[in-house]
C-alpha positions as CSV (number, residue, x, y, z in Angstrom):
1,X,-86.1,-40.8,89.4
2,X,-89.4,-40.7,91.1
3,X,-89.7,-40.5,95.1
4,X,-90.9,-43.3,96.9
5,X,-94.4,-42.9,98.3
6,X,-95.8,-44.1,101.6
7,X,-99.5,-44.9,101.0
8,X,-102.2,-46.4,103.4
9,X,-104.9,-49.1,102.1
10,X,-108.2,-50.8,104.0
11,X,-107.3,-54.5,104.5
12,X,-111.1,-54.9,104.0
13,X,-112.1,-52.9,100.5
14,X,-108.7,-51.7,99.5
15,X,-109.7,-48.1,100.0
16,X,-106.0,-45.6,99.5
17,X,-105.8,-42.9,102.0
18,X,-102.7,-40.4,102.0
19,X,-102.7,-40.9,105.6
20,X,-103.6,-43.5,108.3
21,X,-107.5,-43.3,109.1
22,X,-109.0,-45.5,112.5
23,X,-112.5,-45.8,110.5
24,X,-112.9,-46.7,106.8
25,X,-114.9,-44.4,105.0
26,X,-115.5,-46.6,102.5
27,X,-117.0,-49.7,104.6
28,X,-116.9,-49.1,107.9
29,X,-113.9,-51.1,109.2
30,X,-112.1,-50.4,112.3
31,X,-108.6,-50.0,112.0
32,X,-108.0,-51.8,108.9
33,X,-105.4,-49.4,106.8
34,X,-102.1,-51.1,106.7
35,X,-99.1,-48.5,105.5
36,X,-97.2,-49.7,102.8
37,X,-93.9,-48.1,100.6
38,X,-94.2,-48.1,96.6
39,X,-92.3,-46.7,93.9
40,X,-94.1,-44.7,91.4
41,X,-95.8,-46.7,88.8
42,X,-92.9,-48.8,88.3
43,X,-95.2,-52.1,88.6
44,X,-97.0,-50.7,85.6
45,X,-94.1,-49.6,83.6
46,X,-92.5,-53.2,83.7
47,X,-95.9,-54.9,83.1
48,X,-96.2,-52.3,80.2
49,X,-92.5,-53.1,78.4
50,X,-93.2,-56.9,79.2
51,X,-96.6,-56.6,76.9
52,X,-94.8,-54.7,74.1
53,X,-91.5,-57.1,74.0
54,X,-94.0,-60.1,73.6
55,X,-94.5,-58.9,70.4
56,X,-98.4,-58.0,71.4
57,X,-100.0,-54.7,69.5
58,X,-100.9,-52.3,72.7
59,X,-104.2,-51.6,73.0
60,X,-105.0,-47.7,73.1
61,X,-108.0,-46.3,74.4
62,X,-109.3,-43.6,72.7
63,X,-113.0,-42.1,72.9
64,X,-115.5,-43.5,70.9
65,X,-119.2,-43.2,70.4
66,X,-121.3,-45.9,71.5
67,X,-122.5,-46.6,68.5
68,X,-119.3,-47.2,66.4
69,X,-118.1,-50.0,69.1
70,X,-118.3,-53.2,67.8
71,X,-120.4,-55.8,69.9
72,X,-118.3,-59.1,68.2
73,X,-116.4,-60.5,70.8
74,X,-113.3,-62.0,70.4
75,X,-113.6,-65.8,69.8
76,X,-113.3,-67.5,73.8
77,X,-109.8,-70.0,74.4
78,X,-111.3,-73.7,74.6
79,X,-110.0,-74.9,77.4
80,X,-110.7,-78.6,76.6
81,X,-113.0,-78.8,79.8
82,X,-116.9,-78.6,79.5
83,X,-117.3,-78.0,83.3
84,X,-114.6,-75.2,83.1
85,X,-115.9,-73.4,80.0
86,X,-119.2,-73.6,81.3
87,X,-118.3,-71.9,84.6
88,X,-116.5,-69.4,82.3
89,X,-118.8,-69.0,80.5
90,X,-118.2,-70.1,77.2
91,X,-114.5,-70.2,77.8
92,X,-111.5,-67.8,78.0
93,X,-111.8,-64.4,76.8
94,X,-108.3,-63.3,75.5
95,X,-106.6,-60.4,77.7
96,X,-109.1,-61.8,80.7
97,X,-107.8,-62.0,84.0
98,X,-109.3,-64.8,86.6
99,X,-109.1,-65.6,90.3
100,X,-109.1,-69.0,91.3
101,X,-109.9,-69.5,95.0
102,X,-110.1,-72.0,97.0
103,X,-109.2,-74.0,100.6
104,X,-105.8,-75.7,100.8
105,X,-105.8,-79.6,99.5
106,X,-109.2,-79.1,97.9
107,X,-107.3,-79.2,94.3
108,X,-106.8,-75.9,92.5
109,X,-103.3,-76.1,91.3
110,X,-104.7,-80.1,90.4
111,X,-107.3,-78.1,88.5
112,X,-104.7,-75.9,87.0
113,X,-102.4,-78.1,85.9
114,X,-104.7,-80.8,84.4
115,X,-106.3,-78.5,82.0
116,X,-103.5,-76.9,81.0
117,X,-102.1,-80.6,80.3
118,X,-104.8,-81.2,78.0
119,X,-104.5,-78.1,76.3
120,X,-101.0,-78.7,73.7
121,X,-102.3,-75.8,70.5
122,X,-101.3,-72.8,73.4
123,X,-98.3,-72.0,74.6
124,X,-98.6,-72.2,78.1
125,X,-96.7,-70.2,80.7
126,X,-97.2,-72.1,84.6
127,X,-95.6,-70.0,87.1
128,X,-95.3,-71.9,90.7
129,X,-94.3,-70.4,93.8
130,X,-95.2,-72.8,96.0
131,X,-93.6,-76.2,94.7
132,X,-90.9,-77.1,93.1
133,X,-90.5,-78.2,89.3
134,X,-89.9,-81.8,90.0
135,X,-93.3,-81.8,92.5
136,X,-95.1,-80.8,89.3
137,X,-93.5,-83.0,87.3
138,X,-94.8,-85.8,90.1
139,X,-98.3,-84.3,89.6
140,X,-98.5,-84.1,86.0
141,X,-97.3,-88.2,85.6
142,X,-100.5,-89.2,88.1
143,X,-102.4,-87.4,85.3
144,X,-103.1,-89.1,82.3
145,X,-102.2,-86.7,79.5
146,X,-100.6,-86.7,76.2
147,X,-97.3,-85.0,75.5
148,X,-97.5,-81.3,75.6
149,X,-94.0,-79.5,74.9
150,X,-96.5,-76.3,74.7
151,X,-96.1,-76.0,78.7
152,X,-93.7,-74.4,80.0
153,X,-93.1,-74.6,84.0
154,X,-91.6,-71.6,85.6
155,X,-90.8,-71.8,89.1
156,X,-89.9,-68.1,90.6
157,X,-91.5,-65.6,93.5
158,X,-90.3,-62.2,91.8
159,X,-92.3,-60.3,89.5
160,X,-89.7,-58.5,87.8
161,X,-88.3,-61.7,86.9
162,X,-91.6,-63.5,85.3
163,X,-92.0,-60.3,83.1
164,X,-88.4,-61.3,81.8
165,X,-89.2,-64.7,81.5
166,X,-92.8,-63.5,79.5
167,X,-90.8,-61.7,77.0
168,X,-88.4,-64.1,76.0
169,X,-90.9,-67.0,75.7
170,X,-94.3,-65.3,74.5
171,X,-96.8,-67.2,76.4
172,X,-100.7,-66.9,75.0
173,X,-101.6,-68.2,78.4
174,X,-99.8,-67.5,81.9
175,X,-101.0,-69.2,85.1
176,X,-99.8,-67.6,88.6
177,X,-99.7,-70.2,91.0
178,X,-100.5,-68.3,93.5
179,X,-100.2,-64.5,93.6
180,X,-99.5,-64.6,97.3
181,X,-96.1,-66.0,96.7
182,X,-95.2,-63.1,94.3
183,X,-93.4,-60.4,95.3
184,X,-92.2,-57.1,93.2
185,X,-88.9,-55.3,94.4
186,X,-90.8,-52.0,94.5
187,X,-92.6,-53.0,98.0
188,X,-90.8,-53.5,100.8
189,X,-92.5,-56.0,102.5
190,X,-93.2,-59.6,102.3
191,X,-94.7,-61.7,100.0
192,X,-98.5,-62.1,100.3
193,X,-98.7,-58.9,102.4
194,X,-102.0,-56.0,101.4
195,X,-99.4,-54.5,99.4
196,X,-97.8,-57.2,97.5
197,X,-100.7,-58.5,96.8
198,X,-102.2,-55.4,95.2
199,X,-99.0,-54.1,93.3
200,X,-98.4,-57.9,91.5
201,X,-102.0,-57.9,90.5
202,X,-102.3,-55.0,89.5
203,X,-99.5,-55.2,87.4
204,X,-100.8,-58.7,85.9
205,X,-103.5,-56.9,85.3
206,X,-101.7,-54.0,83.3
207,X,-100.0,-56.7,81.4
208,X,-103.3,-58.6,80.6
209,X,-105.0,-55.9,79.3
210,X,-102.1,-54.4,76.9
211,X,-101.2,-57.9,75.6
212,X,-104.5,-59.3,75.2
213,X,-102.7,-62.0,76.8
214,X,-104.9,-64.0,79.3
215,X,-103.7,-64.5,83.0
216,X,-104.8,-67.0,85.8
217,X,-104.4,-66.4,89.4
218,X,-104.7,-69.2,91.8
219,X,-105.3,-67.4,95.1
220,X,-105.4,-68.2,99.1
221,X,-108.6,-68.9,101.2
222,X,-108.6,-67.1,105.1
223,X,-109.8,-69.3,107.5
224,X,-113.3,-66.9,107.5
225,X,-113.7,-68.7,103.8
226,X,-112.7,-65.4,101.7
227,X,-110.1,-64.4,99.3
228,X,-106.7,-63.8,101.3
229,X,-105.6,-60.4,100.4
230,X,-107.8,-56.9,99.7
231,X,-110.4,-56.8,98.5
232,X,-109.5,-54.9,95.7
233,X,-108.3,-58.0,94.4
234,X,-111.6,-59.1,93.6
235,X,-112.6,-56.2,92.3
236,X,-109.7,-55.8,89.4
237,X,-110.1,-59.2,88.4
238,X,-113.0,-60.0,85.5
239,X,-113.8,-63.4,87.0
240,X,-113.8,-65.2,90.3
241,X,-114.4,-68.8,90.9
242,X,-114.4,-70.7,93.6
243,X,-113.6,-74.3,93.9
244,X,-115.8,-75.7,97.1
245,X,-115.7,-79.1,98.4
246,X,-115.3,-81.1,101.5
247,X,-112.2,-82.7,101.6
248,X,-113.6,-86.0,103.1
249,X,-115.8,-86.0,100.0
250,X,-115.0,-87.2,96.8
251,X,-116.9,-84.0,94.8
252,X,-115.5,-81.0,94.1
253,X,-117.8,-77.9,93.1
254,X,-116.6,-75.0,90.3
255,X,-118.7,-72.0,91.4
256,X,-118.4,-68.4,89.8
257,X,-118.8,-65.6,91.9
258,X,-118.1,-63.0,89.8
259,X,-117.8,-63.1,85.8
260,X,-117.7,-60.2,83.6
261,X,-118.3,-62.2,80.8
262,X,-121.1,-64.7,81.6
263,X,-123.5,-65.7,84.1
264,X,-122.2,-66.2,87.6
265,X,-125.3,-68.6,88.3
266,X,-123.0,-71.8,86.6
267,X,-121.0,-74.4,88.6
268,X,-119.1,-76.9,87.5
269,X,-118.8,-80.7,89.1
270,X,-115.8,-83.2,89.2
271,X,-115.1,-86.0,91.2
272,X,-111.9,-86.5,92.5
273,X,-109.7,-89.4,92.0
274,X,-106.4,-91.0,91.9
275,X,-105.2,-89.7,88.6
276,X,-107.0,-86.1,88.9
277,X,-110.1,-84.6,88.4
278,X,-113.0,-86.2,86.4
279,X,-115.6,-84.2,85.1
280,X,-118.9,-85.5,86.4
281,X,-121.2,-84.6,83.4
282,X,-124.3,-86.3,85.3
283,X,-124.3,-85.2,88.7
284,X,-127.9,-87.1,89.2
285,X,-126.4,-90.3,89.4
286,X,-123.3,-89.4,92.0
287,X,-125.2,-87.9,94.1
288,X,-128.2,-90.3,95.0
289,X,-127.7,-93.2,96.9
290,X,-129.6,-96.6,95.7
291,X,-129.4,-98.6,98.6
292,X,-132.1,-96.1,101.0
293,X,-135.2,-98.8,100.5
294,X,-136.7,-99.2,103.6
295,X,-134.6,-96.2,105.4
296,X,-136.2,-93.2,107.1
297,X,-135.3,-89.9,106.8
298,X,-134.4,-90.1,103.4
299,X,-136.2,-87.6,100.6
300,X,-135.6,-86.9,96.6
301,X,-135.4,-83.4,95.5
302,X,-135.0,-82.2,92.0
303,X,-133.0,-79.1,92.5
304,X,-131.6,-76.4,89.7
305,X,-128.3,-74.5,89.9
306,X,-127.5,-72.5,87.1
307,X,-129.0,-73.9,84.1
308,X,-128.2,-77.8,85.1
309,X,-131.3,-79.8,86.9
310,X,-129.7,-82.8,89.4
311,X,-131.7,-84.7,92.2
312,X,-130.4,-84.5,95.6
313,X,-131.0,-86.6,98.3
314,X,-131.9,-84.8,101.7
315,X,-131.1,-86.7,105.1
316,X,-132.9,-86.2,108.2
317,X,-132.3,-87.3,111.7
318,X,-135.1,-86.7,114.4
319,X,-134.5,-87.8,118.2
320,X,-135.5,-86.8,121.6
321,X,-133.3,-84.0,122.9
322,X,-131.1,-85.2,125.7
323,X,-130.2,-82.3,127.1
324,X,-133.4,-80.3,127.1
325,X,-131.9,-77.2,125.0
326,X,-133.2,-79.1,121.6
327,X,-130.1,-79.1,118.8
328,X,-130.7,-77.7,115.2
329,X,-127.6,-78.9,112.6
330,X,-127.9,-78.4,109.1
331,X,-125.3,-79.7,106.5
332,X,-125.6,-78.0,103.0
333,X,-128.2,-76.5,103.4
334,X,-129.5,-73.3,105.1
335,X,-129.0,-73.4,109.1
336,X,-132.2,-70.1,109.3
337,X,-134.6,-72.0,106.6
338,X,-134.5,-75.1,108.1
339,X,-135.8,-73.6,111.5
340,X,-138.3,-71.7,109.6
341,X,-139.4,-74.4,108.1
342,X,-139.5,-76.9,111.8
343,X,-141.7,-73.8,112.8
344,X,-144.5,-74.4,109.4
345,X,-144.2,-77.9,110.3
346,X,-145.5,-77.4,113.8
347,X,-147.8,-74.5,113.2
348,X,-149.5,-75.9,110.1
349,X,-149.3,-79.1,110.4
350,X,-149.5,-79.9,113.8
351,X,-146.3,-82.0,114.1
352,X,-144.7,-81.3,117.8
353,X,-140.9,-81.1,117.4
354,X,-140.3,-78.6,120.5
355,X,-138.5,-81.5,122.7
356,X,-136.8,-83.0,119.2
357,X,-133.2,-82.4,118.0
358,X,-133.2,-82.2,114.3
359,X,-130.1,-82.9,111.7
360,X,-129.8,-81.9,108.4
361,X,-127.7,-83.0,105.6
362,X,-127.7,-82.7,101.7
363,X,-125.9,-85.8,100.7
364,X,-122.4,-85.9,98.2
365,X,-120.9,-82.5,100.5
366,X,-122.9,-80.3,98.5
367,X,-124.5,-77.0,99.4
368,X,-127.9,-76.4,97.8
369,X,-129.2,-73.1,97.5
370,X,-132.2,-73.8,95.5
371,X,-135.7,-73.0,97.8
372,X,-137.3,-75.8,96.0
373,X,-135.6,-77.7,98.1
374,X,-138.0,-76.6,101.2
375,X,-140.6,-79.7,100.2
376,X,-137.9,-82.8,100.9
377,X,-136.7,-81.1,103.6
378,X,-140.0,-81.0,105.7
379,X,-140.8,-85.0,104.1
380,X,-137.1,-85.9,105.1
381,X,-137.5,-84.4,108.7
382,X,-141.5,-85.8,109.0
383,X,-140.4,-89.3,107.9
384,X,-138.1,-89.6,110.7
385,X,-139.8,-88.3,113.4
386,X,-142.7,-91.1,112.9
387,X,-139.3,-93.6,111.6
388,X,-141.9,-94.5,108.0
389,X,-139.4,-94.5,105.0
390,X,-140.6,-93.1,102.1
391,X,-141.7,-95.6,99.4
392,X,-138.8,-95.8,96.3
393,X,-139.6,-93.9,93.4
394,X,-141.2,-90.9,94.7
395,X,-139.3,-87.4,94.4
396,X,-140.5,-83.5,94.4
397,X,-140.2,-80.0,94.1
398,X,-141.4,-76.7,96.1
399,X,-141.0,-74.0,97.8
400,X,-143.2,-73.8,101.5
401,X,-144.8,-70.4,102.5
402,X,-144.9,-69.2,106.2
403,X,-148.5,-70.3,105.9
404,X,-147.9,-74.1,104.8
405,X,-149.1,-73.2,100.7
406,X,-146.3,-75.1,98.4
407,X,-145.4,-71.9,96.4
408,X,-143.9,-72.9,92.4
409,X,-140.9,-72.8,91.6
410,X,-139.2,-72.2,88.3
411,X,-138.2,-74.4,85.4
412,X,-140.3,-77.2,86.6
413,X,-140.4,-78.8,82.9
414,X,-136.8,-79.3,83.1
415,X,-137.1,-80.8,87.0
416,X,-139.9,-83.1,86.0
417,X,-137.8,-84.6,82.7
418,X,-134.5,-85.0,84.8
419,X,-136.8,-87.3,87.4
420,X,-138.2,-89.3,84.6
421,X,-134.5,-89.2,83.1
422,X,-133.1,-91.2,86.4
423,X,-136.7,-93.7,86.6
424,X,-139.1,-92.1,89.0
425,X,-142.7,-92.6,89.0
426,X,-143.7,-90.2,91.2
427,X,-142.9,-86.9,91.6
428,X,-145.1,-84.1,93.9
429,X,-144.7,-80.5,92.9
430,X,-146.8,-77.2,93.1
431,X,-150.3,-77.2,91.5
432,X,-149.4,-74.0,90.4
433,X,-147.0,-74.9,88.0
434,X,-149.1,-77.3,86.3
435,X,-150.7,-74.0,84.3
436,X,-149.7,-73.8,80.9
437,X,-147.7,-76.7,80.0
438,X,-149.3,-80.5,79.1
439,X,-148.5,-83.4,81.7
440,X,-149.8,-86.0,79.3
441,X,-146.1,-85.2,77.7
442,X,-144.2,-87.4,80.4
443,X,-144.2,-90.9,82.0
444,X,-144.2,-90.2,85.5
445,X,-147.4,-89.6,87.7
446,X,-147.6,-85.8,88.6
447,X,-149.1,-85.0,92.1
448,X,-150.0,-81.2,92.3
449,X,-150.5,-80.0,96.0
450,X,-151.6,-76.6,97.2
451,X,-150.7,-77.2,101.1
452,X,-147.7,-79.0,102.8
453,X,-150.4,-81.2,104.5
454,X,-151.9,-82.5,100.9
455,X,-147.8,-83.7,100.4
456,X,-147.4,-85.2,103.0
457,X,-150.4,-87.0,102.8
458,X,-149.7,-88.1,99.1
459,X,-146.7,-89.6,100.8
460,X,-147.6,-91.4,103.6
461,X,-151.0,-92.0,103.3
């Protein structure tokens, strides 16, 4: 029988080290390699019997010349959700493995369970360690769903015993809900530990790939907002997705972080409700307010993340600073660019906002990344400090320079139709991005500006 092993990994990158080290060598970390005891390869041996009693044909490697490879991939898993697949990319690739993340509350194992409800062709394998059968039996009758005697609920913590379960029921889909409550025998330590963590998924992962049978880990959130667990966990995994939201909020954002099989620039948008998770198909309409006539502070962005245009509306608060130190808040949006962009409008413009205390928010809880963004944030900010709303119907697009020049932005054809989509009749973008394409096409009035000052004077005159 082989010998135990005492082993030492980076808490941080999942670096292995025979021996304890103060310094990662790998990133830098100051005593961050936590010892841990592991038989030898027995994770991999029990995920490798549990693929071949499925009935799965193991895949070999073998060398191959890069030309004899096939590019046709293997047809994706539906998974009945359009937000999901997109995020995917497509949908599931069979013998994938994916990390779900996200805070506590904000509706993973919601997630989880709802699509696997609506998914009755697969035999479905949902492993729970955190709640008991009859709390997702609770769940599942909040969700309206048809009956699925496809899904199978499984509530245990020990590895060794799921890989039983695997082989007697021969899943094509297993859910891991969440891979901080499973433990293998092999590691003497607790469940959710560095090395738990690593040996279960790495021994999902052994399974995964052998059985072409594809796995879904719901993982923990630290209080920093990462991954709990190594960071090798992220690495071993083909996709990561994160599900973002404010819990005071009713949307709930699908983001992919990492995706081996598709673009990680996707997200995904539901809205939560009483009976689950609705997709929201048209995120334009949730997310702007119609009752802002006559309000200041208020600005209409058209903003692009991933391939889907939606219009945002940004909120700005401008007041005198009561404590002489001035405040700076940004919600959703970038705490660095909106300073930047308090300096242009002072420098260039010639608006003083020294003495002023300035809050930002991106309405709906979401966080936009997109730099066209920069134009509404200055008009938002600008139309509260001199307390003139800006008139209905207007909204824009565009980045701002150091120097005050509105620089263009990408895919402004599919901006400017998603604004005349939703009824605007005005819209103020780049002049630059008026090359090459013909505005006679569309029924809103185009307003090209060079400088922030030409906007802003479009706007208020």
């Amino acid at each position: 029988m082989a010998k135990d092993k005492i082993a030492y990994v980076c808490s941080n990158c999942g670096q292995e080290s025979p021996k304890w080290i103060g310094k990662c060598p790998s990133c830098g970390q100051w005593n961050t390699f936590k010892e841990f005891k592991v038989a030898a390869d027995t994770a991999r041996q029990t995920a490798t019997q549990a693929a071949a009693s499925a009935g799965r044909q193991l895949r070999r490697n073998h060398p191959m010349k890069l030309s004899d490879i096939s590019s046709h991939d293997d047809p994706r898993i539906d998974m009945n959700d359009a937000e999901l697949n997109r995020v995917l990319g497509g949908g599931l690739v069979p013998g994938s493995i994916v990390l779900l993340g996200g805070e506590p509350g904000i509706g993973k194992s919601t997630l989880s369970l709802q699509t696997m409800l609506h998914m009755p062709d697969k035999r479905i394998l949902y492993i729970s360690g955190e709640e008991s059968a009859h709390q997702l039996k609770m769940r599942a009758e909040r969700i309206p769903h048809q009956d699925n005697d496809n899904l199978l609920i499984l509530c245990d913590n020990s590895l060794e015993s799921i890989f039983e379960h695997i082989k007697e029921e021969q899943p094509e889909l297993i859910i891991i809900d969440s891979i901080q409550t499973i433990a293998t025998e092999d590691v003497e330590s607790s469940a959710g530990s560095i090395a738990q963590v690593r040996e279960c998924a790495s021994a999902l992962l052994r399974f995964a790939k052998t059985s072409g049978v594809p796995v879904i880990l719901i993982g923990h959130i630290t209080k920093e907002g990462t991954l709990a667990g190594p960071k090798i966990l992220e690495h071993i995994v083909d996709t990561v997705i994160q599900f973002e939201g404010d819990q005071h909020y009713m949307y709930r954002i699908l983001r992919s972080i990492k995706n081996r099989f598709g673009s990680t620039s996707e997200l995904g948008i539901y809205e939560m409700q009483q009976t689950g998770l609705r997709q929201v198909s048209n995120p334009s309409e949730l997310l702007l307010n119609q009752d802002h006539e006559g309000l200041s502070g208020i600005a209409i962005t058209s903003a692009i993340e991933g391939v889907r245009p939606f219009l945002v509306e940004t909120q700005a608060l401008v007041s005198s600073a009561a404590y002489g130190t001035p405040q700076r808040s940004a919600t959703g949006f970038d705490q660095r660019r909106l300073n930047m962009l308090l300096a242009v409008l002072e420098k260039r413009v010639g608006f003083k906002l020294m003495q002023k205390d300035v809050f930002l928010n991106i309405a709906g809880g979401l966080r936009v990344t997109d730099l066209a963004t920069d134009l509404s944030v200055i008009a938002a900010v600008l139309s509260s400090n001199v307390d003139t709303p800006i008139e209905t119907g207007w909204c824009m697009a565009g980045e701002v320079g150091l120097s005050g020049e509105v620089r263009p932005v990408n895919r402004i054809e599919q901006r400017i139709a998603e604004a005349e989509k939703l009824g605007f009749r005005h819209m103020i973008l780049p002049r630059y991005n008026m090359q090459g394409f013909k505005a006679d096409k569309y029924h809103i009035e185009l307003h090209p500006v060079r400088k922030v000052e030409e906007a802003l004077r479009a706007l208020f005159g």
